[in-house]
N, C-alpha and C positions, 0 to 999 in steps of 0.2 A: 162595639166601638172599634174595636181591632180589625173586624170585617171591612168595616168603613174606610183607614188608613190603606189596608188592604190595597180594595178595590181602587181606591184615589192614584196609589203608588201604580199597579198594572191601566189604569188611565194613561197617565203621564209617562208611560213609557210606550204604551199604544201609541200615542198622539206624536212622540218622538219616531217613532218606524214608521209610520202611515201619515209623513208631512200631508197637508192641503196641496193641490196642486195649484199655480201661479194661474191663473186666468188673468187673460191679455186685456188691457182695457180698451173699450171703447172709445170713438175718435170724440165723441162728445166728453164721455167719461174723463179722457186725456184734456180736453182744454176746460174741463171744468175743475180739474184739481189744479194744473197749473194757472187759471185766477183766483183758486184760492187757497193758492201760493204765496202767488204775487201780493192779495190783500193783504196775509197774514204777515208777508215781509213789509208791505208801506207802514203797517199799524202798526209793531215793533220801533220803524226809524220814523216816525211821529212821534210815541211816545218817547222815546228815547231825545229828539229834537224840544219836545215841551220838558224833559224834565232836566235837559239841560238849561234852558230857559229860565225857568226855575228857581234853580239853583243860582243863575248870574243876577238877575232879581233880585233874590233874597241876600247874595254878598253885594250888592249896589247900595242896600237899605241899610245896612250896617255904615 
């Protein structure tokens, strides 16, 4: 068990000295993350738009 802790502690300090190195994205790469960016920002201010909505709704009904 101690071995285990060990070997996990000199991992995580390998992996601290020896970063990954940053690989450049691809042009496809590049506009496939920024649309889904973009989605990921419309779906956020949708939701956020419906549960406003909502909200004004449910104090209308009162």
């Amino acid at each position: 068990m101690r071995q285990h802790a060990s070997s996990t502690r000199l991992e995580l300090e390998a992996n601290r000295v020896f970063k990954p190195a940053e690989v450049e994205l691809s042009e496809y790469a590049k506009l496939q993350k920024a649309f889904d960016d973009n989605r990921e920002r419309l779906k956020s201010e949708r939701l956020a738009r419906e549960a406003a909505e909502s909200e004004r709704r449910r104090k209308k009904r009162r």
